[in-house]
N, C-alpha and C positions, 0 to 999 in steps of 0.2 A: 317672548321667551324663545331658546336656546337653546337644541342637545346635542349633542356631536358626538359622534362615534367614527373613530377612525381607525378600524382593523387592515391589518395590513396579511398580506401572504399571498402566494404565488401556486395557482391562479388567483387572480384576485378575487377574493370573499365581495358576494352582495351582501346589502342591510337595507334590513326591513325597519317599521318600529310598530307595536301595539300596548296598548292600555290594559293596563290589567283586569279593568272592565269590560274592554274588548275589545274590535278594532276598531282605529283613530278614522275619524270622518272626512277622509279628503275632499268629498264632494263640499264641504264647509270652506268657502273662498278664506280664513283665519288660518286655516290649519295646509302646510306646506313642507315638501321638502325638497332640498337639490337634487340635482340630476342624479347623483350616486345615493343619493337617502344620505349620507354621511350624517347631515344635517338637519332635523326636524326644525320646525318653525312655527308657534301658533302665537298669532298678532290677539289682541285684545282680551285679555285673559278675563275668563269669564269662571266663577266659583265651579260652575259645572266643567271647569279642566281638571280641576284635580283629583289625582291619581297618580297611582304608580306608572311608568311609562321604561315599557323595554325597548333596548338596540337587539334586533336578532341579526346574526350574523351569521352566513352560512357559506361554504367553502365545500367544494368540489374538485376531492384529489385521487387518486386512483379509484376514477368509478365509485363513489361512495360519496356520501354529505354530511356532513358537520354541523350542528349548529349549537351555535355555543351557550353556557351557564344562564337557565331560568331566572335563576335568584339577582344578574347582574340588572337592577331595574333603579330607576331616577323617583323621589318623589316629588312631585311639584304639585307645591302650596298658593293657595291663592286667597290671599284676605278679603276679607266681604269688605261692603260699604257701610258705615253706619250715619243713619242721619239725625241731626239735633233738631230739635221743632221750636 
């Protein structure tokens, strides 16, 4: 899976990302993102990913920080397995 966030503004805004259950486990070799965060990345999706998952975005402009709308967050869904016997 996928999320991308690409805030743009001058100085250039950092991006973070966190879970709304809390924060995302980089130490888990699955879970990755690019060099600017732009882009989150977690390979093998496992039921216990899902969750709402924020872009925080934050911007430092005259001496002061910014960080942008809580509520902009992703939900990602992940179907279990079921097995027939």
């Amino acid at each position: 899976m996928e999320l991308n966030c690409e805030p743009w503004g001058w100085p250039k805004p950092t991006v973070s990302w966190r879970r709304e259950s809390g924060t995302l486990n980089f130490s888990d070799p699955r879970v990755t993102a690019d060099s600017d965060a732009n882009t989150l990345v977690i390979e093998s999706m496992e039921l216990e990913d899902r969750d709402f998952y924020h872009c925080i975005v934050k911007s430092h402009f005259n001496d002061t920080d910014y960080e942008g709308p809580k509520e902009t967050k992703t939900l990602v869904r992940v179907k279990g397995m079921f097995l027939r016997h």
